[in-house]
N, C-alpha and C positions, 0 to 999 in steps of 0.2 A: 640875195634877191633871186640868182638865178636857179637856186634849190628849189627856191619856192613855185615860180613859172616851167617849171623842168617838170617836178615832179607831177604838178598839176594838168601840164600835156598828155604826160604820160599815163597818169590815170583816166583822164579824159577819153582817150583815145582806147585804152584797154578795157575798162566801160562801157562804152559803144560800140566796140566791136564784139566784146560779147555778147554783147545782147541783144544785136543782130544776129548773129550763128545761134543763137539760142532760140530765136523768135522765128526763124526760118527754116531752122533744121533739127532733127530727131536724132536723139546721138546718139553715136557712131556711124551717123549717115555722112556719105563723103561726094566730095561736086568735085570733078574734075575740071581745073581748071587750065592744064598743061599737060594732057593725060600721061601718066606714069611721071612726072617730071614735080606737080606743082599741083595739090588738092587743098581745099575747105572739107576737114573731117572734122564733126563736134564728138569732144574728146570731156568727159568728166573722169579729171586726172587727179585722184588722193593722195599722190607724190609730190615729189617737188618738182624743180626745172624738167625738162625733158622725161616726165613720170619714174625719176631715182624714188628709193622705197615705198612703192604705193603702200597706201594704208595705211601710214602713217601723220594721219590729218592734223591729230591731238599734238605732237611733237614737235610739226609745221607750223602750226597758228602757235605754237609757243615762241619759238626761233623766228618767226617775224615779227613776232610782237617785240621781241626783242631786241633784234635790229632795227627794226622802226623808236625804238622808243631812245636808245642810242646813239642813233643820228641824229635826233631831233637835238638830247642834250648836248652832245657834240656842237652842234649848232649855233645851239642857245650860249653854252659858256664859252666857245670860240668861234665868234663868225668868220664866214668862209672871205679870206680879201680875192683869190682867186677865182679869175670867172671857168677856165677849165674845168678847176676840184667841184665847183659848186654844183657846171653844170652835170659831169658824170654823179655826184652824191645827189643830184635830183635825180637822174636816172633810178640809180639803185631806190632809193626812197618812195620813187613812184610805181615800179615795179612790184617792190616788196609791199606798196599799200595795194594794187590793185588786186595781185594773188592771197593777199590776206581778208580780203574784203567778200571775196570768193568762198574762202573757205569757211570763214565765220556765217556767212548766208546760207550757203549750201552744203556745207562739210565738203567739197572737191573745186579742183579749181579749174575752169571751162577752158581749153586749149582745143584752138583750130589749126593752126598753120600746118599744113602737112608736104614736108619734100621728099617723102615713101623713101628715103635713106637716114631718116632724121625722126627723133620721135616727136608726134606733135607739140607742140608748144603754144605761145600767145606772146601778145603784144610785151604784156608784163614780163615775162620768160627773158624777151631779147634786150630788156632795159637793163635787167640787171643782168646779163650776162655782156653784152654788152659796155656797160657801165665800170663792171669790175675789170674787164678785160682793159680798158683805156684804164681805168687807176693801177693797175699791179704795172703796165707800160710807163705810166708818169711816175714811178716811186721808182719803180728799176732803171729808167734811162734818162730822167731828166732830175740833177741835183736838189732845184728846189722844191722838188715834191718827194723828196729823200726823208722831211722830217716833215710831218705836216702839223706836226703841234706848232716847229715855230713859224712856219708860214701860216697858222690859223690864229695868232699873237702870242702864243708863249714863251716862254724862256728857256733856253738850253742850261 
C-alpha cells in the first residue's frame, strides 16, 4: 500500500511542478532564488538523472519502461510486508514514472532545480536518487533487507 501512496505523491508533485516552471518560464530562463546559491532554471534535459548522456531519449524511455514494468511485477508476485522497502520502491517507482511521462510527451524530461554546483535536476530526479540511495543503505546495513525475496515471502 505504501508503494502505491509513495509513488503517487511523488508523481503528483513532479507533475505540478513541472508544469508550473513550464507555464512560467522560457527555457533555459533561470529566477534567482538565492543568488549564486539556489536558482529555478527550466531545463529540457534528453539524459538522464542530473543530464548523463543527453540525447539519448530512445534508450531512457526503454530503461524506464523497464524498471517501471519490473517493480510493478515485483510487486504483484511478492507484496512488499515492509513499510520502509515499500516506501523507498514508491520512491523509485514514482520518479521513474514521472521522468518517463516526460519523455514519452515531449521526448526530454523538464528539470528545474538548480544549486549552480549541481546539474539541474527535478522532483523525479531526487525520488529516485534518493530512493536508491536509502535501499543500497538497507541491503548493506541492515540484515533483513540483505534478501529481499525472503522478506517479500519467498523461500530461501
Amino acid at each position: 500500500m505504501y508503494i502505491i501512496i509513495v509513488s503517487a505523491l511523488i508523481l503528483i508533485a513532479d507533475i505540478i511542478s513541472k508544469y508550473l516552471v513550464q507555464r512560467a518560464m522560457n527555457p533555459y530562463e533561470s529566477i534567482p532564488i538565492l543568488k549564486n546559491i539556489f536558482h529555478i532554471t527550466y531545463v529540457q534535459n534528453t539524459g538522464a538523472a542530473f543530464s548523463i548522456l543527453k540525447g539519448r531519449t530512445f534508450f531512457f524511455t526503454t530503461v524506464s519502461s523497464i524498471v517501471i514494468l519490473v517493480i510493478i511485477f515485483f510487486v504483484i508476485k511478492y507484496p512488499i510486508k515492509e513499510r520502509a522497502f515499500g516506501i523507498v520502491m514508491g520512491m523509485i517507482l514514482g520518479g521513474a514514472l514521472g521522468n518517463l511521462i516526460d519523455r514519452v510527451r515531449y521526448g526530454y524530461v523538464v528539470d528545474f532545480i538548480d544549486f549552480r554546483i549541481w546539474p539541474v535536476f527535478n522532483v523525479a530526479d531526487c525520488a529516485i536518487v534518493v530512493g536508491v540511495l536509502i535501499l543500497v543503505y538497507f541491503i548493506a546495513f541492515h540484515p533483513e533487507f540483505q534478501s529481499l525475496y525472503n522478506k517479500t515471502g519467498g523461500k530461501s
